[in-house]
C-alpha positions in Angstrom: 11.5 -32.9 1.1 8.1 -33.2 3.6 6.5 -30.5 3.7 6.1 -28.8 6.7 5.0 -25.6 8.6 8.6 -25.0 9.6 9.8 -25.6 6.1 7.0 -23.6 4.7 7.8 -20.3 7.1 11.5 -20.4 6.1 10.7 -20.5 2.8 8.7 -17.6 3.2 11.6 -15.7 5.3 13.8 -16.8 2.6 12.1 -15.6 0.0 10.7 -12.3 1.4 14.4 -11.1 0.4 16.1 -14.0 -2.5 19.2 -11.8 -3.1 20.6 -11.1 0.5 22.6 -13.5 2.6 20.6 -15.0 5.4 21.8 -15.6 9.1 20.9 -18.1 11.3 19.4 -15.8 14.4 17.7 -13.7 12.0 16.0 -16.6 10.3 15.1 -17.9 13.1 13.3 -15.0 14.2 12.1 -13.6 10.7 10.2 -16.8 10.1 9.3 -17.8 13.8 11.4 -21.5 13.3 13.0 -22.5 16.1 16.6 -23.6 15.3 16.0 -27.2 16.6 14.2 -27.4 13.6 15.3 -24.8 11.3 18.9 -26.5 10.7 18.2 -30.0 10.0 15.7 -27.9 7.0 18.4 -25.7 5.8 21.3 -28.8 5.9 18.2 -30.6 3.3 18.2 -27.1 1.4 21.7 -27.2 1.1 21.8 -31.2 0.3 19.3 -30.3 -2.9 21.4 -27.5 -3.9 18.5 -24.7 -2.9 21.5 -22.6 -0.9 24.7 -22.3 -0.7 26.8 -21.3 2.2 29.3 -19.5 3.7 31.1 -17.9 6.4 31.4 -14.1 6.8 34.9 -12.8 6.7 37.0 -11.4 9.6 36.9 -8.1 8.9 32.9 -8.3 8.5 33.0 -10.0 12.2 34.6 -6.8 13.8 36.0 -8.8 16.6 33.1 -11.6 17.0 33.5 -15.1 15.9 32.3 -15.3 11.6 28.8 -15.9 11.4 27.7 -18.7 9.0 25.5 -17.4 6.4 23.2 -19.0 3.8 22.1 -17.3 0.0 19.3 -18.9 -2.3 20.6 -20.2 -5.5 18.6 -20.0 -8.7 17.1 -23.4 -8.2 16.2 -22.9 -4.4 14.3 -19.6 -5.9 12.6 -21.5 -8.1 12.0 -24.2 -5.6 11.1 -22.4 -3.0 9.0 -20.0 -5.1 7.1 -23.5 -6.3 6.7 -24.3 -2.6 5.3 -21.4 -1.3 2.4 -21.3 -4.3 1.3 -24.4 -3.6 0.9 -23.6 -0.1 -0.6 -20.8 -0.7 -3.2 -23.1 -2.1 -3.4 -25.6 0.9 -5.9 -25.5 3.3 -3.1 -26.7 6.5 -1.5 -23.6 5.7 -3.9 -20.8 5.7 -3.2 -19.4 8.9 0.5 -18.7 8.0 1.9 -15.5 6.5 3.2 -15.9 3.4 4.2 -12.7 1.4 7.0 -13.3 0.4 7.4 -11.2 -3.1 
């Protein structure tokens, strides 16, 4: 997967909390990605096995449509975790906030 600043800022989103489940909206906002270009990264996550996915149950919805949501799987931690040292490391992404642990 390229490596990119909107890849790199999800991870860190992602990865600032690995155990919850993740929403679209809130992702969106959490790591500054717009969706146009935060899906197509989450559909690769999900296409290397990184998340997993889901849809949030009726009763969760209280009378909204089911949110979709996404949660890291042990690979995608380690992955992502991988990812985020390395940019760390890498002078094109300096600028970016990456505390993520």
């Amino acid at each position: 997967m390229r490596v990119t600043h909107a890849l790199v800022q999800l991870a860190a989103a992602l990865m600032a909390a690995p155990e919850d489940r993740h929403w679209g909206y809130r992702l969106s906002r959490a790591s500054g990605v717009r969706s146009g270009a935060m899906y197509p990264r989450l559909t690769q996550m999900l296409a290397e096995g990184w998340l997993e996915d889901g849809w949030e149950s009726v009763e969760e919805a209280g009378g909204r449509p089911p949110r979709r949501y996404y949660t890291l799987t042990g690979k995608g931690k380690a992955e992502l975790g991988a990812l985020l040292e390395r940019a760390a490391a890498d002078e094109r992404f300096r600028g970016l906030r990456l505390g993520w642990a």
